[in-house]
N, C-alpha and C positions, 0 to 999 in steps of 0.2 A: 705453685700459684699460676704459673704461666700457662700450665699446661690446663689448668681448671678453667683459666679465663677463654682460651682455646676452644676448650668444650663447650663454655657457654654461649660462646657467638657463632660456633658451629649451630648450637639447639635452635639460636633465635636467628639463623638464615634458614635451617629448615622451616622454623614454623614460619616467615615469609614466603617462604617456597611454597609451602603447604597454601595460604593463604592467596596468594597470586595463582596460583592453579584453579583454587574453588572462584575464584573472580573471574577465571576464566570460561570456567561451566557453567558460571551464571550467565555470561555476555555469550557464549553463545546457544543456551537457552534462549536467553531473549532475543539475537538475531532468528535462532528458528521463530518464535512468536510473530515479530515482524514481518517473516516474508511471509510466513503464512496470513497474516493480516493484510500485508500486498497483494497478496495473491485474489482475495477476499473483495476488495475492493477492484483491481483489473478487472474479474467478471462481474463488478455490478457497473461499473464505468461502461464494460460492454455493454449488459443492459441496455444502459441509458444512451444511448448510443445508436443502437437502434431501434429504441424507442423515438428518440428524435427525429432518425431517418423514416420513420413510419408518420408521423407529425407531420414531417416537412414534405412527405407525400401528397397526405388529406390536405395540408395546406395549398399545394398546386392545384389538384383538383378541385377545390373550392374556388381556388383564385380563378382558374377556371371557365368553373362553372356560373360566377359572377360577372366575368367579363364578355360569355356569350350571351347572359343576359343583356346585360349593356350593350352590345351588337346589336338583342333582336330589337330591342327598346327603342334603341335608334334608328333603325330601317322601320318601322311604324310608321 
């Protein structure tokens, strides 16, 4: 009896075992999904980024070119 009870809680720490492993293949499948989704996102933040820095370019030369206007407007 004892030695059957034995057995059976040896079966049901491997199938924990078993089962805490495949939990584990999953988490780190989904850490790969993730970084790969970081990573995904980093280069469109670049993107945007310098797309910004291209923005706030045209934006100075506008600004610019609106305040020599205002210069020549004023010496008239």
């Amino acid at each position: 009896m004892e030695q059957e009870a034995l057995m059976e809680e040896g079966l049901v720490l491997e199938m924990e075992e078993q089962a805490l492993w495949n939990e584990e293949q999953a988490l780190c499948e989904e850490n790969k999904a993730l970084r790969e989704e970081n990573s995904v996102f980093q280069e469109e933040e670049k993107a945007l980024l310098e797309e910004v820095k291209g923005l706030e370019e045209w934006n100075k030369i506008l600004q610019g070119k609106d305040s020599k206007r205002a210069g020549w407007k004023n010496a008239q």
